[in-house]
C-alpha positions as CSV (number, residue, x, y, z in Angstrom):
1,X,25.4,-71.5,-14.5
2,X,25.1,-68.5,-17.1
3,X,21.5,-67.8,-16.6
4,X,21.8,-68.1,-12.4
5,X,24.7,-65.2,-12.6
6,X,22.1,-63.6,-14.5
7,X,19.4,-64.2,-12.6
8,X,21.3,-63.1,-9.1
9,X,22.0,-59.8,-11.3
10,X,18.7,-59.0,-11.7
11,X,17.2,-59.4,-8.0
12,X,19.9,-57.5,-7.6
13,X,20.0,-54.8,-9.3
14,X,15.8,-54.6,-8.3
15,X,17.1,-54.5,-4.7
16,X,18.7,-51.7,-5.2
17,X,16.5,-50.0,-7.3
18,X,13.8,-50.9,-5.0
19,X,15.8,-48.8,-2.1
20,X,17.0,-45.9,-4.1
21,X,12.4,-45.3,-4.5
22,X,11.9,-45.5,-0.9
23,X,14.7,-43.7,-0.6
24,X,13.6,-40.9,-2.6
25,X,10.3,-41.2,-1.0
26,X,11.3,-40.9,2.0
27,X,13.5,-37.8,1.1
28,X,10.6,-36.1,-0.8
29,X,8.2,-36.7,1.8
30,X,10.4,-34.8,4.5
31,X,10.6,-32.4,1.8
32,X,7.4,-31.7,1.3
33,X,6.5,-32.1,5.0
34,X,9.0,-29.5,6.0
35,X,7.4,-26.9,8.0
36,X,8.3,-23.6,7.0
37,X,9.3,-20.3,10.1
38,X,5.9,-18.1,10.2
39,X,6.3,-14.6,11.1
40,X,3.0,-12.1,11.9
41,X,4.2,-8.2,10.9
42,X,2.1,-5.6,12.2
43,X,2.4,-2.2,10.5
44,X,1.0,1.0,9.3
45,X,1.6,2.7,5.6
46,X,1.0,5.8,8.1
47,X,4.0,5.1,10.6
48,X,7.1,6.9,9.9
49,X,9.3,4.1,11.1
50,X,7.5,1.4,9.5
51,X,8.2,2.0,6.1
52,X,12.0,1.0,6.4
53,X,11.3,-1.9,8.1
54,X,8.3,-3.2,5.4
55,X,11.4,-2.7,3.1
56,X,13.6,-5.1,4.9
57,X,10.6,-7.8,5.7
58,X,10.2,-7.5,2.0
59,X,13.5,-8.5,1.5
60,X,13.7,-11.1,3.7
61,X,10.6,-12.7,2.2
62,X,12.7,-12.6,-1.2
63,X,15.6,-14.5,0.7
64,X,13.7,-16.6,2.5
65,X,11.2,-17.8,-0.3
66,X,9.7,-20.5,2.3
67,X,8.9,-18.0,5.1
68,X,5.2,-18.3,5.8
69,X,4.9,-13.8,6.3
70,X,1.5,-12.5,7.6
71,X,1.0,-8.8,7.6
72,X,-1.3,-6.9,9.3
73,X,-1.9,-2.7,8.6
74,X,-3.4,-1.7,12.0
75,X,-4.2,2.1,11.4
76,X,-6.9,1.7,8.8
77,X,-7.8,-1.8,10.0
78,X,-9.6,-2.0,13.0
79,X,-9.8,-6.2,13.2
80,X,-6.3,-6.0,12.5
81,X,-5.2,-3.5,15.5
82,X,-7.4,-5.8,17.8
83,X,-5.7,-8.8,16.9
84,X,-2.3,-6.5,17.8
85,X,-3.6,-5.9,21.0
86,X,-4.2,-9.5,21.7
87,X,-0.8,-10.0,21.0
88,X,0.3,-7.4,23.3
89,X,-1.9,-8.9,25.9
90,X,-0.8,-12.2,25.4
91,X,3.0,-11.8,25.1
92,X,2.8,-9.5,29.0
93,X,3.9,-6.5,26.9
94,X,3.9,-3.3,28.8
95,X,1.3,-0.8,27.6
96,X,4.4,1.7,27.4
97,X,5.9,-0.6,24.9
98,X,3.0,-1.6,22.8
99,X,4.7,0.1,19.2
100,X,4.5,-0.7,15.7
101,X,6.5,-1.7,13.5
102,X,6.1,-5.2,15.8
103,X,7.0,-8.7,14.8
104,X,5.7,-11.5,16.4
105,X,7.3,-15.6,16.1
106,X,6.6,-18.6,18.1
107,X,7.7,-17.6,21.1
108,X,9.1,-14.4,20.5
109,X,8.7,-10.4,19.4
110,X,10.3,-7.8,17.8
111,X,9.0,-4.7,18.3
112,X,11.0,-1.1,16.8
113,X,12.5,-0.8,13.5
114,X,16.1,-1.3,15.1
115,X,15.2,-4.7,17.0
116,X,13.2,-6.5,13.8
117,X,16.2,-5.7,11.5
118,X,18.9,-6.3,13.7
119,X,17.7,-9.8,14.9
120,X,14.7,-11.2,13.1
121,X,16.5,-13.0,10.5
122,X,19.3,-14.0,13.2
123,X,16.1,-15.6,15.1
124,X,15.1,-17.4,11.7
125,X,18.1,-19.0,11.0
126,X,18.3,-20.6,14.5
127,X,15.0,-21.3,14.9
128,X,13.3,-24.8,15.8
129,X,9.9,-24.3,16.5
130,X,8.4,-23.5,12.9
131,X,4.5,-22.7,14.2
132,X,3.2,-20.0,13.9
133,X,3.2,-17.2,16.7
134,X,0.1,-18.1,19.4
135,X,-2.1,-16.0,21.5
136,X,-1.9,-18.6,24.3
137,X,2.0,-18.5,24.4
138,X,4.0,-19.0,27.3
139,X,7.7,-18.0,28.3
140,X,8.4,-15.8,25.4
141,X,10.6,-13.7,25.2
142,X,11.7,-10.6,23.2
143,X,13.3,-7.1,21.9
144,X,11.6,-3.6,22.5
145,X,13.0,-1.0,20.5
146,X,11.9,2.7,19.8
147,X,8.7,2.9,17.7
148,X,5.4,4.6,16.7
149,X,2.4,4.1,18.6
150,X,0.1,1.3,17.5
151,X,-2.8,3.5,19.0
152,X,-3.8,5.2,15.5
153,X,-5.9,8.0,17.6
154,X,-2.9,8.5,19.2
155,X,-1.9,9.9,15.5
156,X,-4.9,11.9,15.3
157,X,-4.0,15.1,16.8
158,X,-5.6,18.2,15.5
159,X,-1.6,19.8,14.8
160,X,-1.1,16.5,12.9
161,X,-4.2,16.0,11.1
162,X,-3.8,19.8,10.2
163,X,-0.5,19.0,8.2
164,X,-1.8,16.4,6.0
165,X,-4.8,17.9,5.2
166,X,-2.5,21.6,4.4
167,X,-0.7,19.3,1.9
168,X,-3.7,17.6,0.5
169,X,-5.5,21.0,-0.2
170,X,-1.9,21.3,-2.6
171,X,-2.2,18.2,-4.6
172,X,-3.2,18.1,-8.5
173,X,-7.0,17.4,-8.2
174,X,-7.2,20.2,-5.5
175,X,-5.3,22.6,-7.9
176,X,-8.0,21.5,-10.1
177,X,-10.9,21.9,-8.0
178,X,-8.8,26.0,-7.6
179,X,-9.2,26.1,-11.2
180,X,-12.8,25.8,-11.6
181,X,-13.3,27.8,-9.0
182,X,-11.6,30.6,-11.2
183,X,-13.3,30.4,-14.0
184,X,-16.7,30.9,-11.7
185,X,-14.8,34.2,-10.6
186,X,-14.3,35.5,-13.6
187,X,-16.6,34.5,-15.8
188,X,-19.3,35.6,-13.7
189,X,-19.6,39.6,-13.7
190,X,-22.8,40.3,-11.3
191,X,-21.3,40.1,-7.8
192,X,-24.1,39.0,-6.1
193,X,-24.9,36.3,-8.3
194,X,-20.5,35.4,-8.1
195,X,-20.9,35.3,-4.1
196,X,-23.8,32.6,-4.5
197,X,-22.7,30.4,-7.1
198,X,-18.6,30.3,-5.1
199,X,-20.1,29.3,-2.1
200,X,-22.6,26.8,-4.0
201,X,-19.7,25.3,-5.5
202,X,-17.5,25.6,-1.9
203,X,-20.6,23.9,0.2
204,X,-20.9,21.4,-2.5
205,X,-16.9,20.0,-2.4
206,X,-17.1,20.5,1.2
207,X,-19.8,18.2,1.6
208,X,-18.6,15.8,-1.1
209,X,-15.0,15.5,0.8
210,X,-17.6,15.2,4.3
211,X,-19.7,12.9,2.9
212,X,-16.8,10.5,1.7
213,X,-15.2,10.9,4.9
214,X,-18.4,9.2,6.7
215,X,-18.5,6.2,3.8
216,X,-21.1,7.7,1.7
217,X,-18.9,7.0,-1.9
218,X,-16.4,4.4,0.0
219,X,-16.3,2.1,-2.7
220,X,-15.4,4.7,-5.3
221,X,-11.7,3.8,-6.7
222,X,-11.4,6.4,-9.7
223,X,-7.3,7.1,-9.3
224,X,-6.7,7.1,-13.1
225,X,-10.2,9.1,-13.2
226,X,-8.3,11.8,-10.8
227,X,-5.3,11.7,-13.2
228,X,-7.7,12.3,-16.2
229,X,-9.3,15.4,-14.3
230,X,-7.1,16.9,-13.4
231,X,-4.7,16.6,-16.5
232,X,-7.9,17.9,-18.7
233,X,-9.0,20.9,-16.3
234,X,-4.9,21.6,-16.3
235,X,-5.6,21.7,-19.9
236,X,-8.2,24.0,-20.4
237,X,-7.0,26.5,-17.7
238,X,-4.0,26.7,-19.8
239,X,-6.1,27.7,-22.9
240,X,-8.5,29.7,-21.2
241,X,-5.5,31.6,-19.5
242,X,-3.6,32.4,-22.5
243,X,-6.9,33.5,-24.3
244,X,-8.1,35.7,-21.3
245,X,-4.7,37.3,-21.3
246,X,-4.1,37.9,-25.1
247,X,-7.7,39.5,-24.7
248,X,-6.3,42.5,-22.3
249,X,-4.3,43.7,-25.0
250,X,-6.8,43.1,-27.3
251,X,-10.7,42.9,-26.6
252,X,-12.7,40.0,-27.0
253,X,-14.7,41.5,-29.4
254,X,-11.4,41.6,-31.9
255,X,-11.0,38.2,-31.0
256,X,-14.4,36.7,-32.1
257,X,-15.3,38.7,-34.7
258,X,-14.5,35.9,-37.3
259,X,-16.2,33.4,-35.0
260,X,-20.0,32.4,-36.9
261,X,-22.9,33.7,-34.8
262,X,-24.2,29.9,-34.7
263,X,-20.8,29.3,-32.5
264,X,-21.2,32.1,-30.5
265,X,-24.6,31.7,-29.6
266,X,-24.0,27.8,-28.9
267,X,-20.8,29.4,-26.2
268,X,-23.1,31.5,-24.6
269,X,-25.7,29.3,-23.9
270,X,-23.0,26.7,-23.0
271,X,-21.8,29.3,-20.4
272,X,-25.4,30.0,-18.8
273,X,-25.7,26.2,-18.3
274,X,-22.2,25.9,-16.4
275,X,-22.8,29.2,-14.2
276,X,-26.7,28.5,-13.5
277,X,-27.2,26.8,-10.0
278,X,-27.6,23.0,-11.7
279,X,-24.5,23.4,-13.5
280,X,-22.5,24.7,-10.7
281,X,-23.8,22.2,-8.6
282,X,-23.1,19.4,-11.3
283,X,-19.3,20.5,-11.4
284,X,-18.7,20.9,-8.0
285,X,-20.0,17.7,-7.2
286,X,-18.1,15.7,-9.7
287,X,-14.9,17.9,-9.3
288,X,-15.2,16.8,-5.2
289,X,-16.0,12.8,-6.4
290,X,-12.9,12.9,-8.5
291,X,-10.1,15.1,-5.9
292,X,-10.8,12.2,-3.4
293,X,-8.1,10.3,-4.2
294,X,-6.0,13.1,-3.8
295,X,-6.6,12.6,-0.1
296,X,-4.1,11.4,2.3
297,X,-3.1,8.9,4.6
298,X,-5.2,10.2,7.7
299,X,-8.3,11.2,6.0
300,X,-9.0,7.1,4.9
301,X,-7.7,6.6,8.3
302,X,-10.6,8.7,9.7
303,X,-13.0,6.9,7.1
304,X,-12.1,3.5,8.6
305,X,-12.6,4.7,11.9
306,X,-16.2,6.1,11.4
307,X,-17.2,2.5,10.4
308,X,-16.3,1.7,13.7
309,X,-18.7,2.4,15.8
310,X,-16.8,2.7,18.9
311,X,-14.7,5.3,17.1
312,X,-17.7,7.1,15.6
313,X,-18.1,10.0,18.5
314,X,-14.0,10.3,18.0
315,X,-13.6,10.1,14.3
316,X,-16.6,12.8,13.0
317,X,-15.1,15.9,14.3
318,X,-12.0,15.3,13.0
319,X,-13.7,14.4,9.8
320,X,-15.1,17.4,9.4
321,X,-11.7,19.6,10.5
322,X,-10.0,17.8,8.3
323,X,-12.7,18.3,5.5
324,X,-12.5,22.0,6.3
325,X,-8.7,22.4,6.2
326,X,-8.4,20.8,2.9
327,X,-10.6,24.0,1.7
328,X,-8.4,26.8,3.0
329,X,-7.0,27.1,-0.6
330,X,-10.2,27.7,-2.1
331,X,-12.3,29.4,0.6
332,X,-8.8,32.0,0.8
333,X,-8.9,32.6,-2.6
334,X,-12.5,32.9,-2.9
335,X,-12.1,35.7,0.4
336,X,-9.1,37.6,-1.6
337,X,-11.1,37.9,-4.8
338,X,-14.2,39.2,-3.0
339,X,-11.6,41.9,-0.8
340,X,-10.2,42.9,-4.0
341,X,-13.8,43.5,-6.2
342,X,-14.8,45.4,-3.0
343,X,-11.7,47.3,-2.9
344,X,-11.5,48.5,-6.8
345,X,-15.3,49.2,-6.6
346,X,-14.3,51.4,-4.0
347,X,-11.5,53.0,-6.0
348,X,-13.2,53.5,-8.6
349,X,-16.0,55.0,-7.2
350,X,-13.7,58.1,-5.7
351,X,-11.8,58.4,-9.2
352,X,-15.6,59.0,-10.5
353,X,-16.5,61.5,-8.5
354,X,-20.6,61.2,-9.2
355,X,-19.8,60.5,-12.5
356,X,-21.8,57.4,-13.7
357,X,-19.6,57.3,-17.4
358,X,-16.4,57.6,-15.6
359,X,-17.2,55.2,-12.6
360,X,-18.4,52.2,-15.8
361,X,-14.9,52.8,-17.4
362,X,-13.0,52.6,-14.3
363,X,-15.3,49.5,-12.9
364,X,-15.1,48.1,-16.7
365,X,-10.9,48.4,-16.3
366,X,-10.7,47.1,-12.5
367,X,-12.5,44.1,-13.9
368,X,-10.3,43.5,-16.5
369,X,-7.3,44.0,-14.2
370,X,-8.8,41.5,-12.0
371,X,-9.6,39.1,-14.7
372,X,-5.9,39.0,-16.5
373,X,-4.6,38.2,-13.2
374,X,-6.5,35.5,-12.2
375,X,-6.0,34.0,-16.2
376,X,-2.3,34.6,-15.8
377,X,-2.3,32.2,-12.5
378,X,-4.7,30.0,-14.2
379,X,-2.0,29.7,-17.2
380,X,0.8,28.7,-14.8
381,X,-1.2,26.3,-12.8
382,X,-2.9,24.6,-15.7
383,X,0.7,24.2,-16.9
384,X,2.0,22.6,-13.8
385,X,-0.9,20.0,-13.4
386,X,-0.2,19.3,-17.6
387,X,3.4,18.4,-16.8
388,X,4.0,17.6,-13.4
């Protein structure tokens, strides 16, 4: 009787235990077969409004850890705008309503920074149908808000591509590409042979930011390169500054009169090398490789477009506007320098009065003028680019 009761125990407690597994398997299975709320996100890092909004769908990816989030940057993608304009197409959106930033759902779009985070995450927590957004939708419907224009040559206006490029001609390795330029300047004292080797080394950066522009060095990542140039020119600009200046009250004679002959002949052969057309050509062409990072938003914009070759006929001239307005800094001060020579030559000419000693002294203190100025802004810039 004793071992039956036990017996019955023991089928029953494996009944149980037998439906608490397929239980469990049941439950994990529904688990795991859960279909998760997918969401496309069409964008641009280029889009004033968009960058708010990428902030709140980052966020509600954090939230909603399950949310299957595609994002799509359509400015400098050219696939990735085409697939927008399917979606467009597809969903009967109005051509006067076809922004960015634009969220698209099964069934549904968001479109303006105010619709996707005022109702996207209302729409997720209410939603049923978990697939993912379709090109052959039907009955959709959804929210137009204000928003940016998902046509990125829409964005390429010459007044607009003319800001960005103003402020990349500002930027560290630019500074540094001023500083070189300097030294050149300066360091070289026959005129003729100063005009030639400025506009070697202007042609040279021109066609290095031109080149780049048409996908020439596309694959070329050197960011911490560009922090490392332009920290180091920053650095010797600030030395050559201070010694340049110290030498106006001084003379550089005074200066390097302890300095062995061996070291002295080494620096002046050094300095032929850097001035001479090779050398000038070397540095400008490596200064231009390593400012392209410096370069903005619109200008890989325009590079993405040129692979394009729909866009090519669209994207060149700008290309090279762009190119050009990043090299008002140096082609200004290269212009100013010149005026000035040309101006104190002048001066010092009619303070000689036909007399050649006179006119060497006042040509030999004009140049000095000229050269503790341009040290002096060297000093200050070289600073900025060590610290900033």
């Amino acid at each position: 009787m004793v071992y039956k009761r036990i017996l019955g125990l023991i089928v029953l407690f494996t009944l149980l235990l037998s439906i608490f597994v397929i239980a469990a398997e049941d439950l994990d299975t529904t688990v795991k077969g859960k279909e998760t709320d997918c969401v496309y996100y069409f964008f641009s890092e280029d889009c004033a409004g968009c960058s708010a909004t990428t902030t709140f769908i980052n966020k509600l990816k954090t939230k909603h850890a399950d949310l299957n989030l595609q994002k799509y940057e359509v400015y400098q993608n050219a696939p990735n705008a085409a697939l927008l304009k399917q979606y467009f197409d597809s969903y009967n959106i109005p051509e006067s309503s076809q922004n960015i930033p634009a969220v698209f759902a099964a069934g549904t779009y968001f479109i303006g920074e105010k619709s996707i985070k005022g109702l996207l995450e209302a729409r997720l927590e209410v939603n049923e149908d978990n697939s993912c957004p379709s090109l052959t939708a039907q009955n959709t419907i959804g929210v137009v808000g204000p928003g940016e224009t998902s046509n990125v040559l829409d964005t390429l206006t010459f007044f607009n591509v003319l800001g960005d490029a103003l402020k990349d001609s500002v930027k560290q390795a630019h500074l540094a590409l001023l500083l070189l330029l300097m030294v050149l300047l300066i360091t070289i004292k026959d005129k003729e042979v100063m005009i030639k080797r400025a506009v070697l080394f202007l042609v040279t950066v021109y066609f290095t930011h031109l080149l780049f522009g048409m996908g020439l060095f596309r694959g070329i990542t050197l960011f911490n390169a560009s922090t490392i140039f332009y920290k180091t020119i920053g650095v010797i600009a600030a030395i050559y500054g201070t010694i340049s200046v110290k030498a106006f009250f001084t003379t550089y004679k005074v200066m390097m009169k302890d300095v062995p002959q061996e070291i002295k002949a080494n620096l002046k052969i050094f300095k032929s090398a850097v001035i001479s057309i090779t050398g000038v050509f070397i540095i400008g062409l490596l200064g231009g490789i390593l400012s392209l990072p410096d370069l903005g938003n619109k200008f890989f914009t325009l590079q993405n477009l040129f692979t394009v070759s729909s866009f090519k006929i669209s994207a060149f001239p700008m290309i090279l506007y762009y190119s050009l307005i990043a090299m008002i800094p140096l082609v200004g001060l290269f212009v100013i320098v010149h005026f000035v020579k040309e101006r104190l030559e002048d001066i010092a000419e009619d303070k000689a009065n036909d007399n050649p000693h006179k006119l060497q002294v006042w040509t030999k203190y004009h140049a000095r003028i000229v050269s503790v100025t341009i040290s002096s802004i060297m000093l200050v810039i070289g600073l900025i680019l060590i610290f900033v």
